[in-house]
Structure formats: structure tokens, C-alpha cells
C-alpha positions as CSV (number, residue, x, y, z in Angstrom):
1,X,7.8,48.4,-67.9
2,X,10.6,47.3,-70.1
3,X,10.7,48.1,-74.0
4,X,8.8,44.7,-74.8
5,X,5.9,45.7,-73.0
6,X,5.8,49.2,-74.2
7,X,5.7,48.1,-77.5
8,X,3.0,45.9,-77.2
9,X,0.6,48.6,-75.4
10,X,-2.4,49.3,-77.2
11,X,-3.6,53.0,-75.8
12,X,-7.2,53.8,-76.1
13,X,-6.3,57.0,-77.1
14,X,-3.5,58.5,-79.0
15,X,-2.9,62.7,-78.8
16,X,-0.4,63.8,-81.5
17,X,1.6,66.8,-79.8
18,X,4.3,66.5,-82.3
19,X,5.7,70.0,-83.8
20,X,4.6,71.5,-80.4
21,X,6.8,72.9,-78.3
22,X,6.2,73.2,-74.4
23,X,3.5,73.7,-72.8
24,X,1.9,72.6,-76.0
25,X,2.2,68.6,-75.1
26,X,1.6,69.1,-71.4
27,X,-1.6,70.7,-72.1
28,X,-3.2,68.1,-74.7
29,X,-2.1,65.1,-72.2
30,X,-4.2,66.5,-69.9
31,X,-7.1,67.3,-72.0
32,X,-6.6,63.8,-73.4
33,X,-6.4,62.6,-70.2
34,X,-10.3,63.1,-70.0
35,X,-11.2,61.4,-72.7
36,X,-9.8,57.8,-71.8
37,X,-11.8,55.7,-69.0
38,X,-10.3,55.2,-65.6
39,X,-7.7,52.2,-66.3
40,X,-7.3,53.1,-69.7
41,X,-3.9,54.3,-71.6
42,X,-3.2,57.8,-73.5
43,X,-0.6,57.7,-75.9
44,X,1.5,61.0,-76.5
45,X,3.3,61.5,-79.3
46,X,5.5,64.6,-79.0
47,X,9.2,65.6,-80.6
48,X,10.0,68.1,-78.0
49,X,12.4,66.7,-75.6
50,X,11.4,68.0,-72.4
51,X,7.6,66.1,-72.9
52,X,9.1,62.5,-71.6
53,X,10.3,64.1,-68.2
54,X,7.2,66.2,-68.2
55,X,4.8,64.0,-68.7
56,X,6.1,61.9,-65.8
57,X,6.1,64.2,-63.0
58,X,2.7,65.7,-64.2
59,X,1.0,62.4,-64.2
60,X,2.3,61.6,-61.1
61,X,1.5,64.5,-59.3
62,X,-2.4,64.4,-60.2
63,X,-2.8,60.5,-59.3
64,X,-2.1,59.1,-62.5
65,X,0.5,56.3,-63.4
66,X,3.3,57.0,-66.2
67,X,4.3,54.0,-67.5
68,X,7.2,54.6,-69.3
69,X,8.2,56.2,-73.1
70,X,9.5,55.1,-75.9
71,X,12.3,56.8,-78.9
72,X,10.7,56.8,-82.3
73,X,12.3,58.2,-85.3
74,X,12.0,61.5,-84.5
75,X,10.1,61.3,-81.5
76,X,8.7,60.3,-78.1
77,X,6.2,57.8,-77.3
78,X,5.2,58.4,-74.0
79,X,2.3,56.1,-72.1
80,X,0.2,57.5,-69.0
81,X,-2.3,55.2,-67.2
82,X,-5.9,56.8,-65.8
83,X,-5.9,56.1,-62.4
84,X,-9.3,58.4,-61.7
């Protein structure tokens, strides 16, 4: 997805991981994973920099579809599709 479309995502659910270090932001993407619909978007927000490589691989590896992040000031937007 390029920036553009990124920006204009509107995530059904947005989990604030900022000020968490790792595993921290792992572990509430996947318990915010469960709270979005199938086809739905979860929003992280985290400011630890290993969360947008992370995220990724996780979200891969369990069937789901990472669609990209985004810098803030300060922070990572990253955006994971439901997939099941």
C-alpha cells in the first residue's frame, strides 16, 4: 500500500502500545487482533522500533495480512488486516 492509502485507512480498532517495550506491542496486536471482525483493520500504535518489523512477520505467520506502517512523530503506525 503506498503512504496515500495508509493514510486514509480507517481501522476498526486502534491498540495504543506506545511506552511499551517488546514483547509488550506484540502481545496487545494479538489480543487486539480478536477484537476486530474477519476483514477488518487493527491499528497499532507503538514507539518501540522493533514493533514495525515485528508486527509483519507475526501477522504473516498466523494468516493475517500486514499492510504496511506508517512514521508519526514519535511513533509507528502499523496496520494488520483480519484474514480469520
Amino acid at each position: 500500500m503506498t503512504t496515500e492509502d495508509l493514510n486514509s485507512i480507517e481501522a476498526a480498532s486502534v491498540v495504543d502500545a506506545r511506552g511499551s517495550a517488546c514483547p509488550g506491542p506484540l502481545l496487545e496486536a494479538k489480543k487486539g487482533i480478536g477484537t476486530v471482525k474477519v476483514g477488518e483493520i487493527l491499528e497499532i500504535l507503538s514507539n518501540d522500533s522493533a514493533t514495525k518489523n515485528d508486527i509483519p512477520i507475526w501477522a504473516n505467520k498466523v494468516g493475517h495480512e500486514s499492510l504496511g506502517h506508517l512514521e508519526a512523530d514519535g511513533y509507528d503506525r502499523i496496520f494488520v488486516r483480519r484474514k480469520k
